[in-house]
N, C-alpha and C positions, 0 to 999 in steps of 0.2 A: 838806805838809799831809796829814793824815790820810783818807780818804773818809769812815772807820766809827768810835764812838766803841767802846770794848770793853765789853765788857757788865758789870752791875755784879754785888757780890755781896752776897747776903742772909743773912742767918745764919737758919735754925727750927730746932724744937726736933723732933726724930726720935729715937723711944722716949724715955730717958732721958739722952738730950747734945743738947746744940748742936749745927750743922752750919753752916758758910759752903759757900754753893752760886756758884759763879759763872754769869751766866746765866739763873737763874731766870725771871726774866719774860719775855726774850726767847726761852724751852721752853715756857714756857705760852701766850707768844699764835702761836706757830707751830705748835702740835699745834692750838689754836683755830682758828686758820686751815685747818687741813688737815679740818678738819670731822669728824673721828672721833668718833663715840657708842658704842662699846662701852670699858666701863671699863677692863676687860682691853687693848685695843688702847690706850689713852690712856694709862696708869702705863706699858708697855714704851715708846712714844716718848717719856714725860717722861723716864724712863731714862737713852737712848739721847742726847738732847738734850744731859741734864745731862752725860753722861760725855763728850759731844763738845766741850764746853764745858773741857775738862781737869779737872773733877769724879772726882776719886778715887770711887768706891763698891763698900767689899768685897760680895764674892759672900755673905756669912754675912748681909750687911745688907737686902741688895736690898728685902725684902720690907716692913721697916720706910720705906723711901725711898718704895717705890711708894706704900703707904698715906699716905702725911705730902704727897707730891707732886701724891695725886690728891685728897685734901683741899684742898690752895696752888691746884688746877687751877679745884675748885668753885668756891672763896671768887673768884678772881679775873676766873670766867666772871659769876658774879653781879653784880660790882662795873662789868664793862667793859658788859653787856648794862642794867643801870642804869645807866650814866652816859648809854647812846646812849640808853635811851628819853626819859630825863630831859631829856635836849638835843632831840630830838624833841619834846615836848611843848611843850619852850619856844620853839619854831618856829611852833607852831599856837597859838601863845595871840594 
């Protein structure tokens, strides 16, 4: 039996193609985790994350990934910091 299940993969849309990323949500709550607030520092470890994940990303692209990455980073900091307030609230009612 397994310990870890493998991480899944998502497909976005970066510049004008598709991408399957494997990984993804498991790069974004661990840069979450690690509490980085400079954007700059946050797109190099989505990066780093995603390509340690076995994510192919050419060097001509990189820039298109960070920007698409660190959009995938906002959207999902919004959604996990609204689920916890929401369930909070629902504690004090």
């Amino acid at each position: 039996m397994k310990c870890c299940s493998k991480p899944i993969a998502r497909i976005i849309k970066v510049a004008e193609f598709e991408a399957g990323l494997v990984g993804l949500d498991n790069a974004l709550q661990n840069v979450y985790i690690s509490g980085e607030a400079s954007e700059e520092k946050i797109m190099a470890a989505l990066l780093e994350w995603i390509r340690g994940f076995g994510n192919y990303i050419s060097p001509s692209r990189e820039e298109d990934y960070k920007k698409v990455l660190l959009r995938e980073y906002k959207a999902w900091v919004e959604s996990a910091e609204g689920q916890a307030k929401g369930g909070r609230e629902a504690n004090h009612e």
